[in-house]
Backbone as a ProteinNet text record, in pm:
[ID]
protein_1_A
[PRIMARY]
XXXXXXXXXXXXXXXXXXXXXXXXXXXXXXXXXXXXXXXXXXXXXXXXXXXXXXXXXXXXXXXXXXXXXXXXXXXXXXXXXXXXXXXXXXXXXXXXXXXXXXXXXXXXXXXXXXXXXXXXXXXXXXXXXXXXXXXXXXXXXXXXXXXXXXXXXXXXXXXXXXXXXXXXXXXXXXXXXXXXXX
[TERTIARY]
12468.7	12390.9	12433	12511.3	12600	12485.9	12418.3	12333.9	12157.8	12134.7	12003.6	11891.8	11891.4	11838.8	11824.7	11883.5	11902.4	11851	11855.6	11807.5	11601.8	11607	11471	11420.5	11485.2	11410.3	11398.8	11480.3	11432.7	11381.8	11321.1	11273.1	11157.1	11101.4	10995.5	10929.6	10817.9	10717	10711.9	10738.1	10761.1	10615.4	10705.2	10579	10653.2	10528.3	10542.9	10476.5	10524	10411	10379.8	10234.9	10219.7	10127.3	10193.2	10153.1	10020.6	9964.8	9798.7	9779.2	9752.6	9717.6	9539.6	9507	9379.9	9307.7	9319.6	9266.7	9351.8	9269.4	9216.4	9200.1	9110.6	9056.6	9206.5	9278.5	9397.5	9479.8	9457.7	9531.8	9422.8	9366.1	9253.7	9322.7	9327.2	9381.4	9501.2	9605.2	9719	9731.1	9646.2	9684.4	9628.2	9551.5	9497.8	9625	9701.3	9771.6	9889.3	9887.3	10014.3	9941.2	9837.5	9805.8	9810.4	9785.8	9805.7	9993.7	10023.9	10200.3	10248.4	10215.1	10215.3	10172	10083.2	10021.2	10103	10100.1	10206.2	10343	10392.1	10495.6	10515.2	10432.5	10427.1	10367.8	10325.6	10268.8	10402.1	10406.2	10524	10442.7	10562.3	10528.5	10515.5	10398	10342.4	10338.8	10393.1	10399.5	10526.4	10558.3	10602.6	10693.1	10525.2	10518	10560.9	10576	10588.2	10499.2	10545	10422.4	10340.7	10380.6	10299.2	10319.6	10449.8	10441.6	10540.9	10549.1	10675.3	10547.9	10436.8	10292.4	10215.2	10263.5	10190	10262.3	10400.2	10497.4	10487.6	10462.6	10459.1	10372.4	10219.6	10089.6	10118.2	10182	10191.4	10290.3	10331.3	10477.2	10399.5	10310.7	10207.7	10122.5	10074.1	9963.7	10034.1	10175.9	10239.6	10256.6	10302.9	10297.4	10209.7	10066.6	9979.7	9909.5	9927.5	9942.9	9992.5	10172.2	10208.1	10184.9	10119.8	10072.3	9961.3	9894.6	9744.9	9792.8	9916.3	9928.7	9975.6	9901.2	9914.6	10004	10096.4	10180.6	10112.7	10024	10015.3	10075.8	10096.9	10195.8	10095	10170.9	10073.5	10197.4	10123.3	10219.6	10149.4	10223.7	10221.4	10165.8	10062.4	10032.8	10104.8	10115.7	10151.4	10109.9	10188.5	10092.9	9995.5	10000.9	9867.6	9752.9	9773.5	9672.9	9628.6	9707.9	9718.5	9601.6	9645.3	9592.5	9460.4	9432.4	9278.9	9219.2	9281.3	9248.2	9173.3	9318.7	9266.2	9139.7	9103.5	8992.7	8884	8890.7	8750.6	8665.8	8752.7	8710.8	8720.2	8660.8	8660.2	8625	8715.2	8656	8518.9	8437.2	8334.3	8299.2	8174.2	8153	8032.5	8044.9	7930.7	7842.2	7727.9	7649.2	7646.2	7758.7	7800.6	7907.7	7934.2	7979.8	8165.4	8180.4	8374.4	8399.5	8470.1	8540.3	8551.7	8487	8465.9	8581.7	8602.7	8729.9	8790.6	8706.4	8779	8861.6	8830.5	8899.6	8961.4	8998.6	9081.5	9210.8	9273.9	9388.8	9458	9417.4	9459.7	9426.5	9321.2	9181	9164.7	9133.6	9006.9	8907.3	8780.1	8658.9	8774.9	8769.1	8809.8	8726.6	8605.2	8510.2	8528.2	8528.5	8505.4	8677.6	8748.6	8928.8	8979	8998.2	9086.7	9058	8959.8	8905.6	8903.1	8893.7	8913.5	9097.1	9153.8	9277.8	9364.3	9302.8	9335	9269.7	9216.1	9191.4	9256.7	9284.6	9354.4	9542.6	9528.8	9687.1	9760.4	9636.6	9703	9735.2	9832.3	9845.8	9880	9907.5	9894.5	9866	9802.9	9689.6	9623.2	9596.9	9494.5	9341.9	9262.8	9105.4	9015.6	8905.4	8767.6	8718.2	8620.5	8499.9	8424.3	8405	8378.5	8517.3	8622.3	8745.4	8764	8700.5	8727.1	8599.5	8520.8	8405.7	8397.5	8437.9	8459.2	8618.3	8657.8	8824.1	8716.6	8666.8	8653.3	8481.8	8421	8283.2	8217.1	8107	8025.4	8069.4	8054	8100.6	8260.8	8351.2	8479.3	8555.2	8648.6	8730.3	8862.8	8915.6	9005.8	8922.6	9027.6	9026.3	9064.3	9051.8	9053.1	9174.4	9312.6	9416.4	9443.6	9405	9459.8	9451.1	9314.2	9292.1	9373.7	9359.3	9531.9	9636.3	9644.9	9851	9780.7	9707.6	9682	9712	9580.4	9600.5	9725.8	9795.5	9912.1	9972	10001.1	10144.9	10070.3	9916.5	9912	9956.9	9933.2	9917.8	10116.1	10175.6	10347	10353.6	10355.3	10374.2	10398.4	10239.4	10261.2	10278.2	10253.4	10281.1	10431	10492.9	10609.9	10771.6	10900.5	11041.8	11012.1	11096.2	11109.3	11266.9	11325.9	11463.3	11507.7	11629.2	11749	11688.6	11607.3	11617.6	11684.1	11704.4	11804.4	11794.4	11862.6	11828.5	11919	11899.8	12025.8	12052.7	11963.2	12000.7	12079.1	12074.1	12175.4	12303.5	12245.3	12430.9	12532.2	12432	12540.3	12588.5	12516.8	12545.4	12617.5	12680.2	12769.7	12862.9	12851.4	12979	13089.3	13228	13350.1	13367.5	13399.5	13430.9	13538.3	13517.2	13711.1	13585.5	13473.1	13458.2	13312.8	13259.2	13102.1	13131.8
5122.7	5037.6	4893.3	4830	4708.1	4587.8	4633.9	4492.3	4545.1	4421.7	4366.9	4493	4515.6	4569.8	4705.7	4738.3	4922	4881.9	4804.9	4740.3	4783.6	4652.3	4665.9	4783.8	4832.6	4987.2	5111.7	5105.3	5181.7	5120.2	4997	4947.8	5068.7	5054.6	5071.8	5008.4	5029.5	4889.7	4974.8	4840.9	4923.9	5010.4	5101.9	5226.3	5259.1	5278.3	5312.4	5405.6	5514	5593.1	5591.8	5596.6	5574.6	5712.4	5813.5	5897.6	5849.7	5958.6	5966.1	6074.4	6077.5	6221.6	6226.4	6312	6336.8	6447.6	6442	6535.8	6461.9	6331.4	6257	6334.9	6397.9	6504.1	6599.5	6596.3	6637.9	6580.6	6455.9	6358.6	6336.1	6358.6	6385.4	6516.5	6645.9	6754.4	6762.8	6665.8	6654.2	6566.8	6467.2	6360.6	6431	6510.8	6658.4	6704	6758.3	6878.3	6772.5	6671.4	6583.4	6545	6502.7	6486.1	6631.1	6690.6	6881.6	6894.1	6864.3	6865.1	6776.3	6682.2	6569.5	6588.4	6664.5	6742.5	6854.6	6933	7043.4	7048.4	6880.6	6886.5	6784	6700.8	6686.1	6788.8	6912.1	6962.7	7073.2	7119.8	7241.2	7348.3	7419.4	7544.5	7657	7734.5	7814.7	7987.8	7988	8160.7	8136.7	8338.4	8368.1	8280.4	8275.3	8218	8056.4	7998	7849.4	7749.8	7678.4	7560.8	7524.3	7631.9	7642.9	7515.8	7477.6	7352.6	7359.5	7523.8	7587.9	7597.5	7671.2	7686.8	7568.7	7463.2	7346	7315.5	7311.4	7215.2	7297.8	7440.7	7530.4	7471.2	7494.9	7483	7322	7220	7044.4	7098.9	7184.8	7143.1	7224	7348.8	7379.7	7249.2	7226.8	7110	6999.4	6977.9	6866.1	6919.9	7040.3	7097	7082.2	7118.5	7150	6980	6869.9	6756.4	6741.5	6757.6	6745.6	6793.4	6921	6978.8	6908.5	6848.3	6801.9	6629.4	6592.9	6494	6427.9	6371.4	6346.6	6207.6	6240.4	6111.9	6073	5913.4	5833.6	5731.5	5789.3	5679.3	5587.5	5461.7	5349.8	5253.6	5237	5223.6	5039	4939.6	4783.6	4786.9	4708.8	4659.9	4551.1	4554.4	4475.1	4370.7	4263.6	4105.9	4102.9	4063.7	4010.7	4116.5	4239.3	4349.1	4305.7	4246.5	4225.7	4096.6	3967.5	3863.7	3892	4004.1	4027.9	4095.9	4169.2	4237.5	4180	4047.9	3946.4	3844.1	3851.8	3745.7	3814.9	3932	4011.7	4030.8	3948.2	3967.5	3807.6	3674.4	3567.5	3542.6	3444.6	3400.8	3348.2	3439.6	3348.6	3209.3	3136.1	3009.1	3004.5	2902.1	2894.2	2802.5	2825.6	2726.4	2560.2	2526.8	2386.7	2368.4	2487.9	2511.1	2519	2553.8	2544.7	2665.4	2727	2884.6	2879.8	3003.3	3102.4	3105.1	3069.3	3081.9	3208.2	3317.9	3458.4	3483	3413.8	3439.6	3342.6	3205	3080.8	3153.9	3256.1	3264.1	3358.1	3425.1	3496.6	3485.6	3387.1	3379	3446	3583.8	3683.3	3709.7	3799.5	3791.5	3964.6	3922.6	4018.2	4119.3	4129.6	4204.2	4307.9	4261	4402	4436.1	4345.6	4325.8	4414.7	4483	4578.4	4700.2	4749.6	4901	4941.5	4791.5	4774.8	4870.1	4727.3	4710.7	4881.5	4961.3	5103	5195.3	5151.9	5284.7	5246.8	5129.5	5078.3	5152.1	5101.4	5134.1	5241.2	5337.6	5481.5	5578.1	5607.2	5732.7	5858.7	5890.6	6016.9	6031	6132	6216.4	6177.2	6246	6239.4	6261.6	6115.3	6164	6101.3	6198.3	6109.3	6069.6	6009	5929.4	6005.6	6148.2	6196.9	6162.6	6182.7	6201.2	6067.1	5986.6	5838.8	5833.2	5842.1	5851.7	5906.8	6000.4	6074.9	6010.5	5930.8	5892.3	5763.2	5713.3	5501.2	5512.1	5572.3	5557.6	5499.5	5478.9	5436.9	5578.7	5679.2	5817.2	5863.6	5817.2	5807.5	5841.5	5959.5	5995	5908.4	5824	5722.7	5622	5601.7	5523.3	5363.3	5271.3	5123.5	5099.5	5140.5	5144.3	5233.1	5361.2	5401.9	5306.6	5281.5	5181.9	5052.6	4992.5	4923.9	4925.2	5052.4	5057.1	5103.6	5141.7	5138.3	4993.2	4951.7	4800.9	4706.6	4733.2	4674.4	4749.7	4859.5	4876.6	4851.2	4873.1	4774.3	4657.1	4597.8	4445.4	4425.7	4459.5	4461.9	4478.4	4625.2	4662.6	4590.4	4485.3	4388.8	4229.9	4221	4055.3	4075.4	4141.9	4127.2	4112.4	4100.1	4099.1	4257.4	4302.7	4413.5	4416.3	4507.5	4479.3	4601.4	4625.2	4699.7	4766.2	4950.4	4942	4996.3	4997.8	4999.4	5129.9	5216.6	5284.9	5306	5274.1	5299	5421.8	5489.7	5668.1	5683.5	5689.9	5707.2	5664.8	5542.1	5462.6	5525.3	5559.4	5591.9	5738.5	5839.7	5947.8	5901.1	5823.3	5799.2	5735.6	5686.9	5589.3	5706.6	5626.9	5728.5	5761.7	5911	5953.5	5844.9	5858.7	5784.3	5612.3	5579.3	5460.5	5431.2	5400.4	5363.4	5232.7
-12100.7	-12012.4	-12034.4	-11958.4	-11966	-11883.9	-11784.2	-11706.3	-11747.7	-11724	-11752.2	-11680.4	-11591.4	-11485.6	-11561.5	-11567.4	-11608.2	-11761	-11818.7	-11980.4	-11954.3	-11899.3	-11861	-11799.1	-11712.1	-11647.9	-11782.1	-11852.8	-12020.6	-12107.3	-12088.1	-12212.5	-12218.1	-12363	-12420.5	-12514.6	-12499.7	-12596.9	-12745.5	-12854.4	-13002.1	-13032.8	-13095.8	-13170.3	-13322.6	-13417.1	-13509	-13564.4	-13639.1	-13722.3	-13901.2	-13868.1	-14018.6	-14101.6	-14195.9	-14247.1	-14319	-14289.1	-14353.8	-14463.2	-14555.5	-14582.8	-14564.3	-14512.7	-14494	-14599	-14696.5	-14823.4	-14927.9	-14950.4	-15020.5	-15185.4	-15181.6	-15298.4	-15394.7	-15328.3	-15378.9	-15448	-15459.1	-15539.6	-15633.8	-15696.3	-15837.2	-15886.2	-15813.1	-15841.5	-15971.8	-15848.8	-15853.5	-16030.6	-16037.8	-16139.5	-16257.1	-16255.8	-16364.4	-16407.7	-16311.4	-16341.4	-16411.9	-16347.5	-16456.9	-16538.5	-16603	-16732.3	-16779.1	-16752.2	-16848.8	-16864.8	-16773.4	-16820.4	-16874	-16898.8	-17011.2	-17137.1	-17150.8	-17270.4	-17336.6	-17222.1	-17262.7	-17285.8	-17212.5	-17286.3	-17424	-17465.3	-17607.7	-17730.7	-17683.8	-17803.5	-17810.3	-17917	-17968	-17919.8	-17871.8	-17794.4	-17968.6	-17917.6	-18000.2	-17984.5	-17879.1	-17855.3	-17761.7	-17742.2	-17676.4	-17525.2	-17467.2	-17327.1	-17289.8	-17444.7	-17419.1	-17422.9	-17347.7	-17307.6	-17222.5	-17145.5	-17006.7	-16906.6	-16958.3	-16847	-16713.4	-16768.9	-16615.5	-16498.4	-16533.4	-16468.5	-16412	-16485.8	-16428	-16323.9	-16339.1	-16277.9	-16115.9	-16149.3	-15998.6	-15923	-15998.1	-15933.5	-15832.1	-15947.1	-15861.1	-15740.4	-15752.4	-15662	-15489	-15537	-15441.5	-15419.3	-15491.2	-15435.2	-15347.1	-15380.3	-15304.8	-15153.1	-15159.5	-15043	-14973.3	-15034.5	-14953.1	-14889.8	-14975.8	-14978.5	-14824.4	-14813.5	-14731.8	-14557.1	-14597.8	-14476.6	-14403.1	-14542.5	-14437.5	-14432.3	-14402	-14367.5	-14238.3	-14158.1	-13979.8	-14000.5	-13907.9	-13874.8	-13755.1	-13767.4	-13627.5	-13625.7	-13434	-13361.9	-13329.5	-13325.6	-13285.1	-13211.7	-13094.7	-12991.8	-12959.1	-12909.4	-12836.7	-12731.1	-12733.3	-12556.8	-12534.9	-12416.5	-12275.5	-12338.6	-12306.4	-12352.9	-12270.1	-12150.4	-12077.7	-12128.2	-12177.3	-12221.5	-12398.8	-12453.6	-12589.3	-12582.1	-12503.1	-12488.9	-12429	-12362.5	-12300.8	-12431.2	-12501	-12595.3	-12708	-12727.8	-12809.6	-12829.1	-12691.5	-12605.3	-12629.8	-12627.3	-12684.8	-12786.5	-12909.9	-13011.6	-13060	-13017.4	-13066.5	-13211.3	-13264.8	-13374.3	-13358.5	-13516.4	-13501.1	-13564.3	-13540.8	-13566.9	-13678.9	-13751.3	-13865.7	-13761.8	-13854.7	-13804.2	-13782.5	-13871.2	-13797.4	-13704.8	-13619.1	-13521.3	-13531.4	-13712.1	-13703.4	-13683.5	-13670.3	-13691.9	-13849.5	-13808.1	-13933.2	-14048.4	-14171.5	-14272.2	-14212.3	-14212.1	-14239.5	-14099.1	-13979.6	-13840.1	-13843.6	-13928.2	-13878.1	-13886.6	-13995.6	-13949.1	-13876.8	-13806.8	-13690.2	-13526.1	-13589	-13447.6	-13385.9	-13438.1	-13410.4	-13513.4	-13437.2	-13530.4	-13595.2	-13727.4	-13821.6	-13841.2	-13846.2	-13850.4	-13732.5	-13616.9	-13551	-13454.7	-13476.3	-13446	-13467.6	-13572.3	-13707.6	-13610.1	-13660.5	-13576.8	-13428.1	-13375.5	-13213.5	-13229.6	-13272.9	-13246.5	-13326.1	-13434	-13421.4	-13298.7	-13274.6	-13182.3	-13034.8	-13006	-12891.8	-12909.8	-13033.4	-13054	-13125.7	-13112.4	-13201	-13028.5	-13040.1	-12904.4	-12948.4	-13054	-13150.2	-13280.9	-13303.5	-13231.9	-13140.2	-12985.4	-12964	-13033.8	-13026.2	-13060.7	-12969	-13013.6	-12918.1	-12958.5	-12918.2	-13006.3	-13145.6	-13133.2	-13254.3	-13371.3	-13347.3	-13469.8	-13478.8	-13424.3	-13455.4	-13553.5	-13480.6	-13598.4	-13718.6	-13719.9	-13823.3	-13924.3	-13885.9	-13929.7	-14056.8	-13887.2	-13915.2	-13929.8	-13924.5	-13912.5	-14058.6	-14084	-14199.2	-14330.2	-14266.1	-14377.5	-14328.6	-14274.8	-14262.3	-14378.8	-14371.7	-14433.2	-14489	-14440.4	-14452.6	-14567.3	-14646.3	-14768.3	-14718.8	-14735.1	-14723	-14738.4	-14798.4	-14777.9	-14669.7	-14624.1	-14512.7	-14396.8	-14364.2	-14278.5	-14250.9	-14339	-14354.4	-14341.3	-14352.7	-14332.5	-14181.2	-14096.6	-13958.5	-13939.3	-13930.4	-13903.9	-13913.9	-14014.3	-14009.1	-13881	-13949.9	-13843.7	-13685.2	-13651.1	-13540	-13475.6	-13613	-13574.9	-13573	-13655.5	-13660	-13516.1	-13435.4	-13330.5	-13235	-13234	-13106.9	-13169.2	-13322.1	-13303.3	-13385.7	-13437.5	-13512.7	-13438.4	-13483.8	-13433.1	-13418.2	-13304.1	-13314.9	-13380.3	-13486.2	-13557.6	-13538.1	-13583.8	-13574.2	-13703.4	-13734.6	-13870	-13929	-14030.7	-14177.6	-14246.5	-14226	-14394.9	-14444	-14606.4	-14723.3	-14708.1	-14750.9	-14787.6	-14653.5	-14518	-14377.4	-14438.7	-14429.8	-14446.5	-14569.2	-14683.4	-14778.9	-14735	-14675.9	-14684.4	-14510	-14442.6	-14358.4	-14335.2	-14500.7	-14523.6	-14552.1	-14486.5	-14501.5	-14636.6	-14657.8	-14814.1	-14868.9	-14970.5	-15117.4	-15123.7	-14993.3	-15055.2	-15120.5	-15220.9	-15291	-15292.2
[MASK]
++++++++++++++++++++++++++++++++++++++++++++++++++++++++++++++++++++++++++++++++++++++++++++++++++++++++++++++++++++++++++++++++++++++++++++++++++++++++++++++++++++++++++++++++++++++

């Protein structure tokens, strides 16, 4: 695609996805079973069977799995500016009572408080959810940890206020760099 025209008729607005694991509770599991193989492997094996840290090492390597299964990749996709800027307008910084903007909204100028959660559910397009799985995600008893929520919010906020770049990965490049050169 050499002209402008045919450029713009494929653009697409940046999207990113950001892995969740949603079973939370598994990583307590998980940090058990490595303190028990940490154990088992400083003490001298006493029988037959060893140290039992072939048994541990299985059970983590299931749990990682199972880790991995219950983990949702969301896409979180850019609005439109004029949609971003209406978006933005909705959520004003607020004002103290001697009428300045609020510390916590001076530097983005939006009200932070209710912005964040707006601005995930505006900008996630997979999974589909409804108002219950949002609730249930972001609600007062919400499954999402304060870092999950975050790496949402970010990669929101990246999406539509960041460069969109060319990205990078080492591990690609090395395993496509021509053989004879490191």
């Amino acid at each position: 695609m050499s002209n402008i025209k045919d450029r713009i008729k494929s653009a697409r607005l940046p999207e990113r996805t950001v892995p969740i694991c949603l079973r939370g509770d598994l990583t307590a599991e998980f940090e058990d079973l490595e303190r028990q193989l940490e154990d088992a492997l400083r003490t001298p094996a006493t029988s037959l069977e060893g140290d039992g840290a072939g048994s541990i090492a299985e059970r983590m390597e299931v749990l990682r799995q199972q880790m991995r299964d219950d983990t949702t990749a969301f896409r979180v996709r850019a609005m439109p500016p004029p949609r971003w800027r209406a978006f933005c307008a909705e959520h004003p910084p607020r004002k103290t009572d001697a009428g300045e903007v609020d510390e916590r909204d001076r530097l983005i100028g939006v009200n932070v408080e209710t912005f964040y959660e707006a601005l995930i559910r505006k900008s996630v397009v997979e999974p589909a959810l409804d108002d219950e799985d949002w609730a249930a995600l972001l609600g007062d008893d919400g499954v999402l940890t304060d870092r999950q929520f975050a790496d949402l919010a970010d990669a929101a906020w990246s999406v539509n206020r960041r460069e969109v770049d060319i990205p990078f990965s080492l591990v690609a490049s090395r395993m496509n760099r021509p053989s004879g050169t490191e």
